[in-house]
SEPAKE-572580 format. One line per 10 residues: number of its first residue (from 1); their letters; for each residue x, y, z of N, C-alpha, C. Coordinates in steps of 0.2 Angstrom, whole numbers, plus 5000, padded with zeros to 4 digits. Layout:
N
NUM = a = X Y Z X Y Z X Y Z ~ ... .
END
This chain:
372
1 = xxxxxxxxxx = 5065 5096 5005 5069 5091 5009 5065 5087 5014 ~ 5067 5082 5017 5063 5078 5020 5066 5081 5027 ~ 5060 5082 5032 5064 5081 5039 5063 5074 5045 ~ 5067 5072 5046 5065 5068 5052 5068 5066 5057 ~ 5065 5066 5062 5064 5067 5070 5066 5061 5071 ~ 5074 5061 5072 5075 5055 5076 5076 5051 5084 ~ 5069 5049 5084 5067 5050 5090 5068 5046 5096 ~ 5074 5045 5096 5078 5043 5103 5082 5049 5105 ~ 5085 5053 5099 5088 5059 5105 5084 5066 5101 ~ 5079 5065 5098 5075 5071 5095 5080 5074 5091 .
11 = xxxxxxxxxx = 5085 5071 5087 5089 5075 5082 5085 5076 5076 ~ 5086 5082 5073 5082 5085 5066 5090 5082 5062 ~ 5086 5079 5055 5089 5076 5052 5087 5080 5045 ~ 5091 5082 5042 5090 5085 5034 5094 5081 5029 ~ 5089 5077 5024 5093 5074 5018 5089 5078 5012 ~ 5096 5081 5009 5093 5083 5003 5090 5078 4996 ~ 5085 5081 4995 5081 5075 4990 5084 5077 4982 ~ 5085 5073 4977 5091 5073 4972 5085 5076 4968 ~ 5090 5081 4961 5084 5084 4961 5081 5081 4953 ~ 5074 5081 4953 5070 5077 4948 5070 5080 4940 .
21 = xxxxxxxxxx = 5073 5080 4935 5073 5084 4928 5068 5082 4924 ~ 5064 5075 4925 5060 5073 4921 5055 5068 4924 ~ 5049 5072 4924 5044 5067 4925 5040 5062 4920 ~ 5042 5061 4917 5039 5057 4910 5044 5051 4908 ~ 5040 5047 4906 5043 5043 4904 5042 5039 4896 ~ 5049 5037 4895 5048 5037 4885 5045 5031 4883 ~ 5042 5030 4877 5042 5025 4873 5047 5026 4868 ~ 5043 5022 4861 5048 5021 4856 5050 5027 4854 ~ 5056 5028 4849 5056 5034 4845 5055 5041 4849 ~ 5055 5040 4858 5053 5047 4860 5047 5048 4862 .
31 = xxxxxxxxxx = 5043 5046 4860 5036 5046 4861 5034 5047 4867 ~ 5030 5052 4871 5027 5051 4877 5026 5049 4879 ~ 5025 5042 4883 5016 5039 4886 5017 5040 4892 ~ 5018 5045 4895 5016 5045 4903 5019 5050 4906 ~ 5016 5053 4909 5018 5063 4912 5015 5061 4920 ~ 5020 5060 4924 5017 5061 4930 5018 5068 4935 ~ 5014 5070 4941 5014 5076 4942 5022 5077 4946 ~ 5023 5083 4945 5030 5083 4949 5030 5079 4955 ~ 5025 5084 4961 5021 5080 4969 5023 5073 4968 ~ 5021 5069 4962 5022 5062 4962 5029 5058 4961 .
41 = xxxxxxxxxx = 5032 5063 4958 5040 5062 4955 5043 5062 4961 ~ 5042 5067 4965 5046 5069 4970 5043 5064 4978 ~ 5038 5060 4978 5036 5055 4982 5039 5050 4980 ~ 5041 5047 4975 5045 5043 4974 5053 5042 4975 ~ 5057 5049 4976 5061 5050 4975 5062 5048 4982 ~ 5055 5051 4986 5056 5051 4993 5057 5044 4996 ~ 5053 5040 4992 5054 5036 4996 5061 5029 4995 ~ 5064 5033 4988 5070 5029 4988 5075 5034 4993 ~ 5074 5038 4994 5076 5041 4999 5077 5037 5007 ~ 5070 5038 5008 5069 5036 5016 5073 5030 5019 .
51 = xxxxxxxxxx = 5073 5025 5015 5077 5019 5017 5083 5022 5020 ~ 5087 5026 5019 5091 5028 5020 5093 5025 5028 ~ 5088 5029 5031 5087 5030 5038 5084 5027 5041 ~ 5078 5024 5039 5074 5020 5043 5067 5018 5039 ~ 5062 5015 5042 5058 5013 5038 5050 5017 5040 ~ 5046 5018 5036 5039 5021 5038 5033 5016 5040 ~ 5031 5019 5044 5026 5013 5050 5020 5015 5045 ~ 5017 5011 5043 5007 5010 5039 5002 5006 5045 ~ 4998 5009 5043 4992 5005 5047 4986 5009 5040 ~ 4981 5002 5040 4975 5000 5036 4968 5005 5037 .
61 = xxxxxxxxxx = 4965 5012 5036 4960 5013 5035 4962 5016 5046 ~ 4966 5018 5047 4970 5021 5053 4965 5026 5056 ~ 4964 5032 5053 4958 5038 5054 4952 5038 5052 ~ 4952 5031 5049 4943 5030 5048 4939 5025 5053 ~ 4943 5024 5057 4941 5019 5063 4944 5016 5065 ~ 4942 5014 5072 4946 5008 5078 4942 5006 5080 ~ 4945 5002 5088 4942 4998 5094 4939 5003 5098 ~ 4932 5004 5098 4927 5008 5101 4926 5015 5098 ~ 4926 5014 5092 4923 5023 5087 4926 5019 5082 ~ 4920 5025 5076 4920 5026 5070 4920 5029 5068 .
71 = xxxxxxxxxx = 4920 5034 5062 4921 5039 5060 4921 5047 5063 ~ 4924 5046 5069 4930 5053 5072 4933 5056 5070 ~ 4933 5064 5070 4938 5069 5065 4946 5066 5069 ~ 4951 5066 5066 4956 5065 5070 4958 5061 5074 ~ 4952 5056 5075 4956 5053 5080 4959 5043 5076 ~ 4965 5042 5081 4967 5036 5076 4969 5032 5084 ~ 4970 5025 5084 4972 5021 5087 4980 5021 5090 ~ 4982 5023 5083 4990 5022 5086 4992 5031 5087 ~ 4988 5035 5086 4990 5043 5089 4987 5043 5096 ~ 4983 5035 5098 4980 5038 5104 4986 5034 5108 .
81 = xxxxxxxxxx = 4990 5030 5106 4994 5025 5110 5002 5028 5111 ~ 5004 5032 5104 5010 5033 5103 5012 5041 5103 ~ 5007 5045 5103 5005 5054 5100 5007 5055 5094 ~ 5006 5051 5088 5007 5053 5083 5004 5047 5077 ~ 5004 5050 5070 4997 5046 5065 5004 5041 5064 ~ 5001 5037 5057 5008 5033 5055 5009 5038 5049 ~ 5017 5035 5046 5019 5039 5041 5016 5038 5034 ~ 5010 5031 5034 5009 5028 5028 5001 5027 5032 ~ 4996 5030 5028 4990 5024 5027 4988 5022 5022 ~ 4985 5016 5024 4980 5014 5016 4974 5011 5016 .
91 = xxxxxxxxxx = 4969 5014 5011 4963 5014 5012 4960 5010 5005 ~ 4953 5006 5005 4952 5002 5001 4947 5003 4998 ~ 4948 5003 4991 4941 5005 4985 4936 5000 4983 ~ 4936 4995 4987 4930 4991 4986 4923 4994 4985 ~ 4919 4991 4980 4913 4993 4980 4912 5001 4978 ~ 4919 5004 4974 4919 5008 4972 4916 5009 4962 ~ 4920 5003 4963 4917 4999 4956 4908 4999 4954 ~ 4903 4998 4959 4897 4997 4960 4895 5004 4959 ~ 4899 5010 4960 4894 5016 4959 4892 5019 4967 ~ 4894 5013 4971 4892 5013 4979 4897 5021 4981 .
101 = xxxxxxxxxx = 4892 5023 4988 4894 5030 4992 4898 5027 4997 ~ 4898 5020 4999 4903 5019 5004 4906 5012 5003 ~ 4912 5009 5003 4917 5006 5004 4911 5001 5007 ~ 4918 4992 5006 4916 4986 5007 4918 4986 5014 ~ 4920 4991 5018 4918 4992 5025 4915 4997 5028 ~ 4911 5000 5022 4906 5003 5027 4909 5012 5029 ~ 4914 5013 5024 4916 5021 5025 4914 5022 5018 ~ 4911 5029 5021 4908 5032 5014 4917 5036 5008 ~ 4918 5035 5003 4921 5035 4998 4923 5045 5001 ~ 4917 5048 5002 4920 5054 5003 4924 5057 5008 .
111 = xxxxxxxxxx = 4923 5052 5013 4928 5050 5019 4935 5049 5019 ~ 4935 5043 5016 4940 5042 5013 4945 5049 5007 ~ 4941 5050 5005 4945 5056 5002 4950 5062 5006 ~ 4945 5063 5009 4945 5067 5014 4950 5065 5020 ~ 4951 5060 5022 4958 5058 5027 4964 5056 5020 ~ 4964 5057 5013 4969 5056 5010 4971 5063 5012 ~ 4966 5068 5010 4970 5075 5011 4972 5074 5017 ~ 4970 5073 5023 4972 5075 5027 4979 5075 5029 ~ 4980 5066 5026 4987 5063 5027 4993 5065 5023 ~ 4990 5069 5018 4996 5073 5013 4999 5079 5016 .
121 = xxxxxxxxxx = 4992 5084 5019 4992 5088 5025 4998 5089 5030 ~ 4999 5082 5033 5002 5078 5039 5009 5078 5037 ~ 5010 5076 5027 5017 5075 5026 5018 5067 5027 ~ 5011 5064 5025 5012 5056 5027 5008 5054 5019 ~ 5010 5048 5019 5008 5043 5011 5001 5039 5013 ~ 4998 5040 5007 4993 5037 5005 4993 5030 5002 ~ 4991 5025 5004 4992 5019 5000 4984 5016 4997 ~ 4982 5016 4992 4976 5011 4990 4975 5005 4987 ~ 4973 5000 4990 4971 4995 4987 4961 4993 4985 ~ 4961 4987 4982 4955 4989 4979 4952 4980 4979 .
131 = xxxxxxxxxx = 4949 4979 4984 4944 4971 4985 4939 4974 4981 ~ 4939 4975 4973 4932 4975 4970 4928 4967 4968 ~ 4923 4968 4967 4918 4962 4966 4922 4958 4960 ~ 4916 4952 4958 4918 4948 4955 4914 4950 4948 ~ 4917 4952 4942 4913 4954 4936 4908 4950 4934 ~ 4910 4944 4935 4906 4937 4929 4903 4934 4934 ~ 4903 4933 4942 4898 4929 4946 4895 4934 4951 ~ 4898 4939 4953 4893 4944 4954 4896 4945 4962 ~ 4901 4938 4964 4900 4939 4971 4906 4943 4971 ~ 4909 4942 4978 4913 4946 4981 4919 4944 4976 .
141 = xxxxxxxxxx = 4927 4947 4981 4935 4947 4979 4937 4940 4978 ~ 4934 4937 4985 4936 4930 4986 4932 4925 4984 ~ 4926 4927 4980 4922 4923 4975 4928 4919 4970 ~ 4929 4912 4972 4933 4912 4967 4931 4904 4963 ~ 4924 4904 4962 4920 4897 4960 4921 4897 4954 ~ 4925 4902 4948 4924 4901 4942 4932 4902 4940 ~ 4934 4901 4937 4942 4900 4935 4943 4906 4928 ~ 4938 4909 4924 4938 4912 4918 4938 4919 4920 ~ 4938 4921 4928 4935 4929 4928 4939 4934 4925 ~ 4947 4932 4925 4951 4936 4922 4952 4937 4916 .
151 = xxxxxxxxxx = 4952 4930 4912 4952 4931 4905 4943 4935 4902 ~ 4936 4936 4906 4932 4938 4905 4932 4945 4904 ~ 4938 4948 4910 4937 4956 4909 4943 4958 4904 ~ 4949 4955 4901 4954 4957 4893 4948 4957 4887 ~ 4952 4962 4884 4951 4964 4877 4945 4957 4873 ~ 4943 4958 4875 4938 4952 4869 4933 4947 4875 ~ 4934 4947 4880 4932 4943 4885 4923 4948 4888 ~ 4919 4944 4890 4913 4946 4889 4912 4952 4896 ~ 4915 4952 4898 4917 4957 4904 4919 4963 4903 ~ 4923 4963 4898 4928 4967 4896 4923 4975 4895 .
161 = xxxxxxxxxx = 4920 4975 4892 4916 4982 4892 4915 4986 4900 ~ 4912 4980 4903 4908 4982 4912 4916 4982 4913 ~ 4921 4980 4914 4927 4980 4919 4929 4988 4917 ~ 4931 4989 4912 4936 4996 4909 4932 5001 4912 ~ 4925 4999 4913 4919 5006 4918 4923 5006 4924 ~ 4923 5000 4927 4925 4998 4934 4931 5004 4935 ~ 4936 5002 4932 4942 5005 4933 4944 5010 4932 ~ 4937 5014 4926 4938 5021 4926 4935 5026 4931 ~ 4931 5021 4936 4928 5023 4941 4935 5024 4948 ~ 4938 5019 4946 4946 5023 4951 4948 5027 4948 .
171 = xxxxxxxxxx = 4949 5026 4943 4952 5034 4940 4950 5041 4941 ~ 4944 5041 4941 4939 5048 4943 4941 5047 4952 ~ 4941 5044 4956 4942 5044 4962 4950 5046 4963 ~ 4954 5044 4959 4961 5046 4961 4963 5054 4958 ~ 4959 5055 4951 4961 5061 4949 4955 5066 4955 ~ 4952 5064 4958 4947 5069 4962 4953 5071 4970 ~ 4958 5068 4970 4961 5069 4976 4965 5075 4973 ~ 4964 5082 4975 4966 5086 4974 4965 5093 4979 ~ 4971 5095 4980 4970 5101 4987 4965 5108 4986 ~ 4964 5111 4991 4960 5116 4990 4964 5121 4985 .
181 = xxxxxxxxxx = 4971 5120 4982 4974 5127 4976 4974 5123 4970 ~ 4971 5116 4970 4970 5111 4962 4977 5108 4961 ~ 4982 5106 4969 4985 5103 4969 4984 5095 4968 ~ 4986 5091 4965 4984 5082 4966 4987 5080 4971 ~ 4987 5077 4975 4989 5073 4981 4991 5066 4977 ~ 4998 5066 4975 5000 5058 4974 4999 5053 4979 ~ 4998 5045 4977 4994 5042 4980 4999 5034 4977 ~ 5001 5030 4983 5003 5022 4980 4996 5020 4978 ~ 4994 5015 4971 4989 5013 4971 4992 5005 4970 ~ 4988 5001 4973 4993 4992 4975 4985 4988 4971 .
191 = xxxxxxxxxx = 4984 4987 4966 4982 4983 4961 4981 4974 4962 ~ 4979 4970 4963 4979 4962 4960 4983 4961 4966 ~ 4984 4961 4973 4988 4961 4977 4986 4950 4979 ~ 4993 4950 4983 4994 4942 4984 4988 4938 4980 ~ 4990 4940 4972 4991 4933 4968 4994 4929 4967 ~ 5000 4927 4970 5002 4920 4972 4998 4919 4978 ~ 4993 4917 4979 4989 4914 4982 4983 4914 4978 ~ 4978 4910 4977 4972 4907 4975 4966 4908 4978 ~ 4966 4914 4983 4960 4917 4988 4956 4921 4984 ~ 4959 4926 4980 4956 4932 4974 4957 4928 4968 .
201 = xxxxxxxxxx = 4948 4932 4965 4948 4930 4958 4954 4929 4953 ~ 4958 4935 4954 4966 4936 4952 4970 4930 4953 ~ 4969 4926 4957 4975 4921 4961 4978 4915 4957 ~ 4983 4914 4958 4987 4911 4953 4985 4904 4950 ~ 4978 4900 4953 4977 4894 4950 4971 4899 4944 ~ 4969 4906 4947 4964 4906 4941 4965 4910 4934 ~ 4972 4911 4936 4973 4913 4928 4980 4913 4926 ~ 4981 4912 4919 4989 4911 4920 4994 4916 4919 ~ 5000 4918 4919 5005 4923 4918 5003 4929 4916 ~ 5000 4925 4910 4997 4930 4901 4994 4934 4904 .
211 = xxxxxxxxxx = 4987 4931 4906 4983 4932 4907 4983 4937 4914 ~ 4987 4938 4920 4988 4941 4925 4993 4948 4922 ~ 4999 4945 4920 5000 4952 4916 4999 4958 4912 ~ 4995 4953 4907 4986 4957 4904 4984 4961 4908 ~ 4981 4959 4914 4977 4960 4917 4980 4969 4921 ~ 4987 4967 4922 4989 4972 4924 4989 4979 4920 ~ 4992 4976 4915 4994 4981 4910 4987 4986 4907 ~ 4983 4984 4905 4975 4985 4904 4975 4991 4910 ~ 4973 4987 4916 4972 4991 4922 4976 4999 4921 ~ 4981 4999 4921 4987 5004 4923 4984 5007 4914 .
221 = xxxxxxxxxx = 4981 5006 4911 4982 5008 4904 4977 5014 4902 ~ 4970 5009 4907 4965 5013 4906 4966 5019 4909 ~ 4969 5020 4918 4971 5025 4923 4974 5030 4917 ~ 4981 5029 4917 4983 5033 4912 4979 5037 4907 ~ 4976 5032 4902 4970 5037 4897 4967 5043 4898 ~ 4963 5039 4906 4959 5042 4910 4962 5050 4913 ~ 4969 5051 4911 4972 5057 4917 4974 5055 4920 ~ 4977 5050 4924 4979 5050 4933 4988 5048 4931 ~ 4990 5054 4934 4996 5055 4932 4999 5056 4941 ~ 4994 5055 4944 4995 5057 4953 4997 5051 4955 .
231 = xxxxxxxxxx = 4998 5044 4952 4998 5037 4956 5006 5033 4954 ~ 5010 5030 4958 5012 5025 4961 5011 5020 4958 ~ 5014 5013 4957 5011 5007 4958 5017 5003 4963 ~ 5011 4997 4964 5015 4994 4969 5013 4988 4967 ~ 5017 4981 4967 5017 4976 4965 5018 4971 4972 ~ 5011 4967 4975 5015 4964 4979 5011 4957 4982 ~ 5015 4952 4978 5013 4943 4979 5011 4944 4986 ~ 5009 4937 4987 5011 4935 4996 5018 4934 4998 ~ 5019 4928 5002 5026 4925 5005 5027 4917 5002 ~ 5022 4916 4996 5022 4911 4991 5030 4911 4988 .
241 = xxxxxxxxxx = 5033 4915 4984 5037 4913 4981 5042 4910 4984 ~ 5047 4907 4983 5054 4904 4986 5060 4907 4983 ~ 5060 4911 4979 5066 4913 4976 5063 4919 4968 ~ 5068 4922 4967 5065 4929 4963 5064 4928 4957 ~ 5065 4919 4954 5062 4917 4948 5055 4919 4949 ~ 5053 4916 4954 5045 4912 4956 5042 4919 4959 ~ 5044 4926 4961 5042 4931 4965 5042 4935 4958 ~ 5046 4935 4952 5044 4938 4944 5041 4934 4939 ~ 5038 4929 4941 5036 4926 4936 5029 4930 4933 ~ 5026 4934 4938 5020 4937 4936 5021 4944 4935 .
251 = xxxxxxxxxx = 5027 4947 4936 5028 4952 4938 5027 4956 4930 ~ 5021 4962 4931 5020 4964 4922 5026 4968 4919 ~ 5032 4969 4923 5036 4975 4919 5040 4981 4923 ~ 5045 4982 4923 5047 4988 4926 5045 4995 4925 ~ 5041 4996 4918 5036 5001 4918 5029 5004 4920 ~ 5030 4997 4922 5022 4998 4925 5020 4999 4933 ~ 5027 4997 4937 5029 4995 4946 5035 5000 4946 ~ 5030 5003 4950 5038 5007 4957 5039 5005 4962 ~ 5035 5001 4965 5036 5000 4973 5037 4990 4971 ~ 5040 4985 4975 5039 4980 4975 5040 4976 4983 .
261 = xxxxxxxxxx = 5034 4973 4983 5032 4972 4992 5031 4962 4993 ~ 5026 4962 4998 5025 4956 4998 5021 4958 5006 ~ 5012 4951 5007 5010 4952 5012 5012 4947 5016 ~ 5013 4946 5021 5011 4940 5022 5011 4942 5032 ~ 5008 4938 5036 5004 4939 5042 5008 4932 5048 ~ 5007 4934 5053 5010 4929 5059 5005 4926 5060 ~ 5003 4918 5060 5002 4914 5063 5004 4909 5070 ~ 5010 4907 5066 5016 4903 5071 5021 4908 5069 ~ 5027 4910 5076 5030 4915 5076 5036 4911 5072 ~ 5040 4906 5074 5043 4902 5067 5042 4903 5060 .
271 = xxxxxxxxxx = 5039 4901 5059 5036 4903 5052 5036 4908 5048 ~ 5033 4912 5051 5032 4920 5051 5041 4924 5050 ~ 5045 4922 5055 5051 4925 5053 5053 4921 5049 ~ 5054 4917 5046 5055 4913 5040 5054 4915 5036 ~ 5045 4915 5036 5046 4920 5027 5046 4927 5027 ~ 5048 4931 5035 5049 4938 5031 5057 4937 5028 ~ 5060 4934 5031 5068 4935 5030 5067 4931 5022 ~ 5065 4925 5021 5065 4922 5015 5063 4930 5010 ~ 5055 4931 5010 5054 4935 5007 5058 4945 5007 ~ 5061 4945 5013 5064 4952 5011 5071 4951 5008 .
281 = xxxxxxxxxx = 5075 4946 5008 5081 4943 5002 5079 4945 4996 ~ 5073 4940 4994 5069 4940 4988 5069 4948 4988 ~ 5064 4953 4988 5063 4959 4987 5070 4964 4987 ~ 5074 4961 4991 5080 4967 4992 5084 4965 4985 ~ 5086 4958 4983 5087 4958 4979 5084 4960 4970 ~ 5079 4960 4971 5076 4962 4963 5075 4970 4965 ~ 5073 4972 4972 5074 4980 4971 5080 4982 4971 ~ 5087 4980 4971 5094 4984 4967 5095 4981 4961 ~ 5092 4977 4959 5093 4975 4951 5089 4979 4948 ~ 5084 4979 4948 5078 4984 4945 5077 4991 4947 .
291 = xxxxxxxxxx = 5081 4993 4951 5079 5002 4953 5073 5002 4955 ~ 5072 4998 4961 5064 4997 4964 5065 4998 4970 ~ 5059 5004 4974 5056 5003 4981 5055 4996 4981 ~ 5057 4996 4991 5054 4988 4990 5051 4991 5000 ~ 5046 4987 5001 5042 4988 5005 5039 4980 5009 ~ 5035 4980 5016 5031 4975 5016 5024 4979 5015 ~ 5022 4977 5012 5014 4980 5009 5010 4979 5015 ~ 5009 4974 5019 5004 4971 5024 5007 4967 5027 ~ 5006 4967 5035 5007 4961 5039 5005 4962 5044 ~ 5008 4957 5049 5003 4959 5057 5003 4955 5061 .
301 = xxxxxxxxxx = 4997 4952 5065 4997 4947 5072 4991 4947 5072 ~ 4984 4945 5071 4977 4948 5074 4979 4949 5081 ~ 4974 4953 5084 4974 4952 5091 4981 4954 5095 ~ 4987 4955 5093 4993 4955 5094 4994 4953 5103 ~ 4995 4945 5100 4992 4944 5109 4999 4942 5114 ~ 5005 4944 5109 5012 4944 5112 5013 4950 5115 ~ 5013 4954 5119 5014 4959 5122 5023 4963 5121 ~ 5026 4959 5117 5032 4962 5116 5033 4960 5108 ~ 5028 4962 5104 5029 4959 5096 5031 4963 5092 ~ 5030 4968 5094 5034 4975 5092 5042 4974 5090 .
311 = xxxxxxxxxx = 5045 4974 5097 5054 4974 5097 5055 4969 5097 ~ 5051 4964 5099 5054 4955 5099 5052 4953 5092 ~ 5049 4954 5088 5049 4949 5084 5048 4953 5077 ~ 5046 4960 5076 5045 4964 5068 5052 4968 5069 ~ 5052 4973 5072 5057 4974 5074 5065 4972 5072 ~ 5067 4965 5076 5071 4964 5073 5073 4961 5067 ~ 5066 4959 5062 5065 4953 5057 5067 4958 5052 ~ 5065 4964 5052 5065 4969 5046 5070 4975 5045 ~ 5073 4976 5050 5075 4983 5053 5083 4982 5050 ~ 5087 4976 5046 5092 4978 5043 5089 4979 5035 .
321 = xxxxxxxxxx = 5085 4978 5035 5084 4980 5024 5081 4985 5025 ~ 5081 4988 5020 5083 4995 5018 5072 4996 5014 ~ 5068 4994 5019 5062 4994 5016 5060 5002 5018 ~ 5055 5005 5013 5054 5009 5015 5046 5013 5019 ~ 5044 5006 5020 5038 5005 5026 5036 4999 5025 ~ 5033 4997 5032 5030 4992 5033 5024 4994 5035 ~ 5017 4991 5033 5009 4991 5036 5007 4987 5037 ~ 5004 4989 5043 5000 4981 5047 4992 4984 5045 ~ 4987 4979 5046 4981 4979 5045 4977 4983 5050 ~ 4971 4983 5048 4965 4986 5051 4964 4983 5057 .
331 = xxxxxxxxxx = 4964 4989 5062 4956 4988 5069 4950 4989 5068 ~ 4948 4985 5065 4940 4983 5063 4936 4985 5070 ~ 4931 4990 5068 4926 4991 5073 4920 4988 5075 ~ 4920 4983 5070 4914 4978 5071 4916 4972 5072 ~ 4922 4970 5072 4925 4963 5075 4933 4966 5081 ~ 4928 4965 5087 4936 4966 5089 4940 4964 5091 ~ 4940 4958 5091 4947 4953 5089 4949 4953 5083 ~ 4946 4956 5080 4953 4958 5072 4955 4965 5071 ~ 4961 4966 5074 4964 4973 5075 4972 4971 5075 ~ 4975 4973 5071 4983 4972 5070 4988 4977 5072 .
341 = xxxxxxxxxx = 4984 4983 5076 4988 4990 5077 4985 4991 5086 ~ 4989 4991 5092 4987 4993 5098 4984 4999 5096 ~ 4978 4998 5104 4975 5006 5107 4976 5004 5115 ~ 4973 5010 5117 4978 5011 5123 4972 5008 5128 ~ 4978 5001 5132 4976 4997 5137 4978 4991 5133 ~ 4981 4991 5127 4979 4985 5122 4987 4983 5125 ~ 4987 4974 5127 4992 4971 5130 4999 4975 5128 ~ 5000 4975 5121 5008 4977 5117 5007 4984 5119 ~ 5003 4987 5120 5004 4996 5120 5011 4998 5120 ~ 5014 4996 5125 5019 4998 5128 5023 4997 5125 .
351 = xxxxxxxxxx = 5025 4991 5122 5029 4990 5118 5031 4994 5112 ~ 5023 4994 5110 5023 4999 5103 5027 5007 5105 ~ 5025 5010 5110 5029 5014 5110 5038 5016 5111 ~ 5039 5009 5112 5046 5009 5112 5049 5005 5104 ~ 5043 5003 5100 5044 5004 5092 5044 5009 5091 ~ 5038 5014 5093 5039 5021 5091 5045 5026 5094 ~ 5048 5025 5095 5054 5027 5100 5060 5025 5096 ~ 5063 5021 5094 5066 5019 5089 5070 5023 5084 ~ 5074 5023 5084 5080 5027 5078 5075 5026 5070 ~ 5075 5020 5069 5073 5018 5064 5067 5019 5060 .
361 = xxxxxxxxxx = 5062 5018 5066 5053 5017 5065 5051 5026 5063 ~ 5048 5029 5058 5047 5035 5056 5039 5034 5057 ~ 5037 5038 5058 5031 5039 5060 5026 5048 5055 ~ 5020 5051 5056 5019 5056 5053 5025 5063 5054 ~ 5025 5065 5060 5029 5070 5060 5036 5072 5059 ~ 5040 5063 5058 5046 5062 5057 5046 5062 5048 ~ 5040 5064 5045 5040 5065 5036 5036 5070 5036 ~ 5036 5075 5038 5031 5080 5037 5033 5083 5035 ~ 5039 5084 5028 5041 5087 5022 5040 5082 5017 ~ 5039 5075 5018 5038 5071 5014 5036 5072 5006 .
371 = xx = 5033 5077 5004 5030 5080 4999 5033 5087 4996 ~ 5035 5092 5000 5035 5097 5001 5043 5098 4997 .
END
């Protein structure tokens, strides 16, 4: 069962979780194609669960660094402001494709692994995403000089050999997350993320529908082949779409997505609550038409230089839909103005702890059955 710590009068809260009879899911005629691990079954269950109650706080690469350190056992920005981890992190496989020992920030790959356990540990969720390189030009995610790199790495396209290595190189990463009794730690893994935008090779002028949900399908296909029966997906555009035509036109299938989200970030604070409201309509709606989590995958404020953005302005944008965590971005340690989660002195501190305070806001120790 899940417990959680409702932490305005510190009521212990027991919801029992429904129970799961079948891990697999059918094709034609009966056929198997896909056995995922119970651990996994039951994290999902959890998270159509969670909404119930409130939603789960995420932060970006949380206990592999912040503002002033870098790779500290334990230590996290938001346990040093609020006394406890978030209920959600997530960490990025870039440059895992390359064969590289450490990430396209400079954390070694075994690092990373190693705060997954931890966070399973904790009774908190794993999220990963993946800014891998650019197959056909060589450069980076946002290398986006050539229009073809999609159609490059599907079945026939010159790429296509180097990519399916790429991707079996997450595959070996994810099936490697495993406990010290040869337990798997199930894991969200968020693919192709904000291609309604034109930033990533992926992005919507560089390839078309076909061509995108190819792309997904493929992906998710090779994982599968590969073994990885421990992973999640999570499907999530930007704040592009206007409506749940234009938010599924890419979308590869209800068998391939269990989570569905959307990122999008504050510049002007108008705006910003416009398209979360625009966009959590969109996702509330398609998550009870399709038996879907529905989440904000990414958001935030760089710098957070509203001292009440917490309860003034996320807070009350998100806190009636039924999401089942929200994640803001990294505290980069070598840019420090780009940090989307307070440390203590940082102007909102205070605020945030009266986030964290909240009936609603769940945090690590408010899911520390989360798995279990």
């Amino acid at each position: 069962m899940i417990s959680l710590i409702m932490k305005n009068k510190k009521l212990l809260v027991a919801i029992g979780l429904v129970t799961v009879f079948a891990a697999c899911s059918l094709g034609d005629k009966g056929k198997v194609r896909h056995v995922r691990t119970p651990e996994t079954v039951k994290l999902l269950a959890n998270l159509k669960k969670v909404s119930a109650l409130g939603f789960m706080f995420g932060h970006h690469d949380d206990t592999n660094y912040g503002i002033g350190w870098d790779g500290e056992e334990g230590r996290s920005d938001v346990k040093s402001v609020c006394g406890d981890y978030p209920a959600v992190i997530s960490f990025d496989l870039g440059h895992i494709e390359l064969g590289d020992t450490v990430s396209l920030d400079n954390v070694p790959f075994s690092k990373i692994r190693r705060e997954i356990l931890n966070q399973y540990k904790r009774g908190g969720m794993s999220s990963l995403s993946w800014h891998l390189r650019n197959p056909l030009t060589g450069g980076d995610s946002w290398d986006v000089s050539d229009t073809t790199v999609v159609k490059s790495v599907l079945p026939g396209g010159s790429n296509h050999e180097k990519f399916t290595g790429w991707v079996s190189k997450v595959s070996a990463f994810i099936n490697s997350l495993q406990t010290e009794d040869g337990v798997k730690v199930p894991v969200l893994f968020r693919p192709w993320h904000e291609h309604t935008g034109s930033w990533f090779w992926w992005g919507e002028k560089l390839c078309t529908p076909e061509e995108y949900k190819a792309l997904w399908h493929m992906t998710v296909d090779i994982l599968r082949e590969d073994g990885v029966n421990n992973a999640l997906y999570a499907y999530s555009p930007g704040s592009e779409p206007q409506d749940t035509v234009q938010y599924l036109k890419r979308y590869p299938g209800d068998d391939l997505v269990d989570v569905i989200g959307f990122d999008t970030y504050q510049f002007d604070r108008d705006s910003y609550i416009a398209n979360l409201e625009k966009s959590l309509t969109i996702i509330d709606s398609i998550g009870k038409a399709h038996n879907k989590v529905i989440a904000i995958t990414e958001t935030g404020y760089e710098g957070i230089p509203d001292s009440k953005w917490w309860t003034g302005t996320l807070l009350p944008a998100i806190e009636k839909y039924p999401i089942a965590y929200v994640l803001v971005w990294r505290n980069a340690r070598e840019r420090v103005t780009h940090f989307y989660a307070p440390y203590p002195g940082q102007i909102s501190a205070d605020d945030f702890v009266e986030f964290y305070k909240h009936p609603k806001t769940l945090f690590a120790a408010d899911v520390n059955s989360l798995y279990k």
